[in-house]
N, C-alpha and C positions, 0 to 999 in steps of 0.2 A: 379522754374523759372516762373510758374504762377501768385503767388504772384506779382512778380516782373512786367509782363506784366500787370496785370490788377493797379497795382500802375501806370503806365505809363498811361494805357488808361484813367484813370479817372485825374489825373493830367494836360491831356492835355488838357481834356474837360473843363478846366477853374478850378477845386475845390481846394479848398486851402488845405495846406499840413496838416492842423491840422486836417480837414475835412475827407480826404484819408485816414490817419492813425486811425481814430475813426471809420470809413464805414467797415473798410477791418481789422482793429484789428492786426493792425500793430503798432511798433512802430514810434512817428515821425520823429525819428533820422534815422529811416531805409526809410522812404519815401523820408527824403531829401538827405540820399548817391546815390541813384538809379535814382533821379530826377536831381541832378547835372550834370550825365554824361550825361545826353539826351541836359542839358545844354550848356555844353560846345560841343558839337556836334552838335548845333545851331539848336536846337528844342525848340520851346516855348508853354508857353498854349495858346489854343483856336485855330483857324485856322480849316484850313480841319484835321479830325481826319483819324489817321491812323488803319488797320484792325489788330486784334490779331496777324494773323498770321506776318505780317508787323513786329510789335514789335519784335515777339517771333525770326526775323530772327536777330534785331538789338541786341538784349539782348545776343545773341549766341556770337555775334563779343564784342561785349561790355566786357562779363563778361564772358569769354572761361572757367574758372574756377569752375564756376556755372554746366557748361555741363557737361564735362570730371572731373572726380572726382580725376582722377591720376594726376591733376595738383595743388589740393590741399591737397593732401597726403603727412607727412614729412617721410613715411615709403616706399613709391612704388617704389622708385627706389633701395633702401637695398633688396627687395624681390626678384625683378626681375631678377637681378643676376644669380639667381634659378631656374626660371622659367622651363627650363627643366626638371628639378630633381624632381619639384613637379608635371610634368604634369603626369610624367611617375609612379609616386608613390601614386599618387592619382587614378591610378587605381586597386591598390591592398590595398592602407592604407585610413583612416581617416584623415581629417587636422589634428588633434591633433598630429593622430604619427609621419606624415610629420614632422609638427613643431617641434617636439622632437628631431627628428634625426638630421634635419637640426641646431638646436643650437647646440646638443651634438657636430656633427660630421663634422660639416661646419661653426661653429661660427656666427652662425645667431642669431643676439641682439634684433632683433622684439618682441616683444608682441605677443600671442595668441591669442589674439581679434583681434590687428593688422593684424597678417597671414589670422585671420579668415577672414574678408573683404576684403585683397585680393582674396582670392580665391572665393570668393560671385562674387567678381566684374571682376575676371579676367575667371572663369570656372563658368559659371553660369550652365551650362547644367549638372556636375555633381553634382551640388547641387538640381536643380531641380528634379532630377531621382530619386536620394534618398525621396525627400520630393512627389513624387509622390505615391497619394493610391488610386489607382483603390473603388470605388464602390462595395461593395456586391449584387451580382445578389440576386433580390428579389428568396425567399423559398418557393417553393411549401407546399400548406397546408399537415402537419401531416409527413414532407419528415425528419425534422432535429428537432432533440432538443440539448439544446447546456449545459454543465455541469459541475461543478466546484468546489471546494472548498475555501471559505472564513475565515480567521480571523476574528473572534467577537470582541473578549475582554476575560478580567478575570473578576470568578463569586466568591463568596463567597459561597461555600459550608454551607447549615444550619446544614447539620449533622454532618459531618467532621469537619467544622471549617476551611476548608484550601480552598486555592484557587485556581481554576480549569482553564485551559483553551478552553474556547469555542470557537467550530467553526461551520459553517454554512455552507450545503449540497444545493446548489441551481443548478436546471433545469429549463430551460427557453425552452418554443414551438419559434423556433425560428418564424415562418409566423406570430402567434398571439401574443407573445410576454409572452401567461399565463405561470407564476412564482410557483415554487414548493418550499419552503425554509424549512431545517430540523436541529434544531441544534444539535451538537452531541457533545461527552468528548475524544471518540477514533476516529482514523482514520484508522482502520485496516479492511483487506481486508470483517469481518463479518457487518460492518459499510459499509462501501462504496456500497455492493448488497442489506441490509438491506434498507438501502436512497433510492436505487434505484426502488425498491418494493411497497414500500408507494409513491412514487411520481407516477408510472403505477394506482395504487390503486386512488391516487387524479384527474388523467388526465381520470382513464377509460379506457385507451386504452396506446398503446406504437407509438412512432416516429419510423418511418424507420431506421435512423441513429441517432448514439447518437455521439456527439464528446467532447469526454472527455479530461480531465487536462492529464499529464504525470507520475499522482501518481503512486509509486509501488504498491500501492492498486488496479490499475488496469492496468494498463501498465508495464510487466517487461525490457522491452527492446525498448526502443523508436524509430522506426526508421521511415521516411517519405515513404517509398514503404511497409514493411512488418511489421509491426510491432507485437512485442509478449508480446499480452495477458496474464494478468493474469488468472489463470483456474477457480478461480470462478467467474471473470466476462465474461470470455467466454460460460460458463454454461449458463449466466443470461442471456446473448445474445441470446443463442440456444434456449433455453424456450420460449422465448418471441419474437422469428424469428426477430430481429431487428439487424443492423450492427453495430460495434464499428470501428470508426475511429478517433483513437488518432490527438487531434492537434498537430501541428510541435513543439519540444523543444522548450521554449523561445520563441514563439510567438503567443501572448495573441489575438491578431487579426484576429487568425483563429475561435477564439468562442467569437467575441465582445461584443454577446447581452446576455450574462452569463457575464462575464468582468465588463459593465458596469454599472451591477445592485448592486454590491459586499458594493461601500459605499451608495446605496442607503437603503441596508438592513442593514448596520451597524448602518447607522444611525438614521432610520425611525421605523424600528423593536424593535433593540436592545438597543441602548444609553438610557440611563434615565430609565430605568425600573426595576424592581424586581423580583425575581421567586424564588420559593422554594425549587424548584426540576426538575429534567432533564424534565420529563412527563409534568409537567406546561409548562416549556419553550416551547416543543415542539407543544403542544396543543396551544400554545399561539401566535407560528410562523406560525399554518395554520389559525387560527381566522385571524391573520394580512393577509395573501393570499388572503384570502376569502374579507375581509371588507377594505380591504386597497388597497394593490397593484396589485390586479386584477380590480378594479374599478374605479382606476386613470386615470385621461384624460392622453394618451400618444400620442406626441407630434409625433412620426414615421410612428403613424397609423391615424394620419390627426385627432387626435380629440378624436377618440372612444377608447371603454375600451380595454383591455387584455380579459374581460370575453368576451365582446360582439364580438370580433371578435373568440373567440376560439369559441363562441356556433353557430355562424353562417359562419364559414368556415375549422376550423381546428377539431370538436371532430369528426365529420363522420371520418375525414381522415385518423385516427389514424388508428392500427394495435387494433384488438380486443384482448380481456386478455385470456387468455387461460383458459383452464379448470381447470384443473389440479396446484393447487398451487405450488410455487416455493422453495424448501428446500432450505433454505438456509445453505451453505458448506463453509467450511474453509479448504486451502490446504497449506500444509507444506512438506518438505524434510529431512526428521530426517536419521539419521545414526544407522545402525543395531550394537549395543554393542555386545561385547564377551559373556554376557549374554544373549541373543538374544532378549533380548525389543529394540521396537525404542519407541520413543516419539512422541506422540500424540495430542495436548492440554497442558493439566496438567498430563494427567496418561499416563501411560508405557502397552506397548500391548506386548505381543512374537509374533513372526512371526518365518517361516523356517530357520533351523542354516544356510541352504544353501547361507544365504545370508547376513550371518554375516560379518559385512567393507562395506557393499554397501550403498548406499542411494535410497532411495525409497521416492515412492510421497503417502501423507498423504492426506486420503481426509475424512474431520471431516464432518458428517452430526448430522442433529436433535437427530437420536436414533442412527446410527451407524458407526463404523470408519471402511475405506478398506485404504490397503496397495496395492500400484500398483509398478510393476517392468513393462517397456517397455509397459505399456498402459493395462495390463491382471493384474488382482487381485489374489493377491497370498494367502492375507485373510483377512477377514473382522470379525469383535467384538462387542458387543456393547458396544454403548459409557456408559464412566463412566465420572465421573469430575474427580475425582483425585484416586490416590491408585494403582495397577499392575491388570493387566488380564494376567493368565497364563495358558497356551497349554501344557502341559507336550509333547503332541506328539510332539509340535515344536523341542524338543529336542535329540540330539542323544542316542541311546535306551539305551545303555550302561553308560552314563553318569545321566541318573537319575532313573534309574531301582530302587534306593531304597525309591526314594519320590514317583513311581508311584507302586510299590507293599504294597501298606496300608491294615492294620488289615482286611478290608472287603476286598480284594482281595487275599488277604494269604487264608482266609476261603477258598473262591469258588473255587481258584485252590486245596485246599487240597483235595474237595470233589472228583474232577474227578481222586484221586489219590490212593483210597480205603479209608475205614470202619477208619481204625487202622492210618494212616498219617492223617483224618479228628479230628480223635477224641485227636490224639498227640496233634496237631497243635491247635483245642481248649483251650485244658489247656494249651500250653505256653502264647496264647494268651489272658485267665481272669483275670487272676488279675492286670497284667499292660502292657497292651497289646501294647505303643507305647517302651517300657522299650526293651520289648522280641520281638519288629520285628524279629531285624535281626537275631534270631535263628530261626525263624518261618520262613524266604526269606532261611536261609541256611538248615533246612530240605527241603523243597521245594524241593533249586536245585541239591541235593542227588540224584533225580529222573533223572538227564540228563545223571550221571555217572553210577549209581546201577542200572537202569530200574524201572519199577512203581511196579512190584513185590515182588523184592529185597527189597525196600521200606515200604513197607507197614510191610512186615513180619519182619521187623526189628522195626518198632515201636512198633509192635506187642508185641515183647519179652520186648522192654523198659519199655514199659506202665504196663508187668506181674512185672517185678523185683522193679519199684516202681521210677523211674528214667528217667522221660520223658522230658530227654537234649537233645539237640542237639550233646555234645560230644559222649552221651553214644548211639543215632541210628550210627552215624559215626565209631564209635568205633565196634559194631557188625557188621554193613557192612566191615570192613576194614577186622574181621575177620573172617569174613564167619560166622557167629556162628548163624545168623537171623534163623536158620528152626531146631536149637541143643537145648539140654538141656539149663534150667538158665544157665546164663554164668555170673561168677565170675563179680562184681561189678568193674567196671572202675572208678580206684581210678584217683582225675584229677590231673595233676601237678602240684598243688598248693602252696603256702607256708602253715606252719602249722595253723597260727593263722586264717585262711581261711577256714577250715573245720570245724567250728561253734563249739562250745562251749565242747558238748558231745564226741567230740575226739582229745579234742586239746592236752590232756596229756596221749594220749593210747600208745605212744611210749614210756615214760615212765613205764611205768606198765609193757612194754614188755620189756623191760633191765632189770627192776628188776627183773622179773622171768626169766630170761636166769642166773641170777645172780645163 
């Protein structure tokens, strides 16, 4: 309607119509429909000039249509029909689903677009509401740092050959703006405290708060009042006395100045370039920090750099590094096997049979692995990469008494057993001592039924008579005969062909002389 008033005010002032429409960049067909009606409503040019607002009343009456849009709509009055239905369902739905239900389930032929400007023009307050964004209160220095994960791209592996996908670890100091970018190949919980360590290491200090993405890497449970931590970033948190406060699911505008940097490093850092290897890359995205994106004029801070504002308002502010460096841990929930290893990593630990079916929390560090039940350590290892670590005492006693009585331990028990069960149990045990355990583990436990007396002197007679088995101490004990004359060779129940060579046909020889 402006247009239209200022066509009129210059029109009346005497200027010709071709004139009007070349000043105002109108066309002249539009100058002379607008100019006709002032016509026939017996206004001419020249004369006393009328004021804007003048026009701007005549134009209303003139051209009602111009004003009110619902008079030039060929859809407002099909919509309106509705009008309850959508005032009431636009408080709990979007136009779209409006519009949806309303075709399905009310035979509404309107257009989507069409719905859409009505509801612009008929409910303007709920549209405004939605498109309302409050302002971020400016950040106190060293108070927030804000942190995220990005998409790179894919890289050509030189070694491999194959193609990897990168992604990019950025912390932004929210007050100053200074930028930390780390590209990485995994995203797993030793990655995500790893990033977060080198970035403390580049800043020098830590942010009070850190508000992270809703990666399982760090966030196991998302929630906007309590949310649950993953345990090694909660660790990283305690070291470092700094808070994690996950942003809200699904909304990127609670951490905007991480958000907005994302295609700035895709495409300032990464696009167009080459690298050999992870170590280049990474080396290559703090060279960029340093000489690039910390030394850009930005536009939020009126001018000055990232660097210049962190060295003169936000590095005092930070949180100092602590002493004591940060091991980095990896925690997992493995399941206790009928065999009683859980899983670790890559390698298998035993832990107590008592807790064989449970799950337990796994917490991998640099040199060693602990198994936690209800927050107390039931037992710790060290770490290995791959292969078993095995406890025998993990196991119930009776269930591996035979892998844990080995050749050196048959000895030492024999020793405290006498002279004569030392010197048996030697000879079962030289010539092939894993062959002859378990006659070695079953003289032994002779001594829990015969006494350590009974024992001895029964080897005693074996080891005279030339016969130092196992059947043949058992066999004197059975008959009392350990403290009697030699006693009659205990022949074994064998088949023939099993009494070597020298008596296989002595039964023979004794039928013939019976003969």
């Amino acid at each position: 309607m402006v247009n239209i008033v200022e066509i009129l005010i210059h029109w009346k002032a005497g200027r010709k119509k071709a004139e009007v429409a070349r000043s105002l960049g109108v066309d002249r067909g539009t100058v002379a429909k607008y100019t006709a009606k002032a016509l026939s409503e017996g206004y001419m040019p020249g004369g006393d000039q009328l004021s804007a607002q003048e026009w701007g009343v005549l134009v209303d009456g003139w051209f009602p249509e111009l004003v009110d849009p619902r008079r030039r709509s060929l859809t407002h009055d099909a919509v309106e029909v509705h009008r309850g239905s959508i005032e009431e369902m636009l408080k709990t739905n979007t136009a779209t689903t409006v519009h949806q239900r309303l075709r399905d389930e009310h035979g509404l032929t309107v257009g989507l677009t069409s719905f859409r400007r009505y509801v612009w023009r008929e409910f303007p307050e709920e549209n405004l509401r939605n498109i309302a964004t409050p302002s971020r209160p400016d950040v106190p220095a060293g108070e927030e740092g804000q942190v995220d994960y990005g998409y790179l791209g894919q890289w050509l592996d030189p070694v491999t050959e194959k193609m990897r996908r990168v992604w990019a670890f950025v912390l932004v100091l929210a007050c100053s703006r200074y930028m930390f970018v780390r590209p990485v190949l995994t995203m797993d919980q030793r990655a995500w405290t790893a990033c977060h360590v080198e970035a403390f290491q580049f800043f020098a200090g830590v942010p009070r708060r850190l508000v992270s993405d809703n990666l399982k890497t760090g966030v196991i449970k998302p929630d906007i009042y309590d949310p649950l931590l993953n345990r090694s970033y909660g660790e990283l948190a305690a070291h470092y006395g700094c808070l994690i406060d996950p942003a809200r699911a699904l909304k990127p505008k609670d951490k905007p100045r991480v958000e907005r940097m994302m295609p700035y490093v895709r495409d300032s850092m990464w696009r167009g370039r080459e690298w050999i290897d992870l170590a280049t890359m990474q080396a290559g995205a703090l060279t960029w920090c340093t000489d690039v994106a910390n030394v850009r004029s930005h536009r939020s801070l009126e001018g000055a750099s990232p660097l210049s504002m962190f060295i003169s308002t936000e590095r005092t502010a930070l949180i100092a590094l602590p002493a004591a460096p940060f091991e980095l841990t990896t925690w997992s929930r493995p399941k206790v096997g009928p065999d009683c290893y859980a899983k670790a990593g890559k390698a298998l630990y035993t832990v107590p049979w008592r807790f064989i079916g449970s799950h337990l929390d796994a917490r991998i560090g640099e040199r060693t692995v602990e198994f936690y039940v209800d927050a107390k350590v039931i037992k710790t290892w060290a770490r290995v990469e791959k292969g078993k670590q095995t406890d025998w005492a993990d196991f119930p006693p009776e269930k591996v008494a035979f892998f844990m009585s080995t050749p050196a331990w048959c000895r030492k028990q024999a020793t405290g057993l006498g002279e004569h069960v030392e010197s048996l149990v030697g000879r079962l045990l030289e010539p092939h001592a894993l062959y002859r355990l378990r006659q070695a583990q079953g003289v032994l436990k002779l001594a829990d039924k015969y006494g350590q007396e009974r024992l001895d002197a029964a080897c005693r007679r074996a080891i005279e008579i030339g016969d130092p088995e196992y059947k043949t101490v058992k066999g004197i004990l059975v008959a009392g005969t350990e403290n009697e004359g030699e006693p009659e060779p205990i022949t074994p129940d064998v088949p023939a062909h099993l009494h070597g060579p020298d008596s296989l046909f002595d039964h023979l020889s004794a039928e013939a002389a019976g003969q």
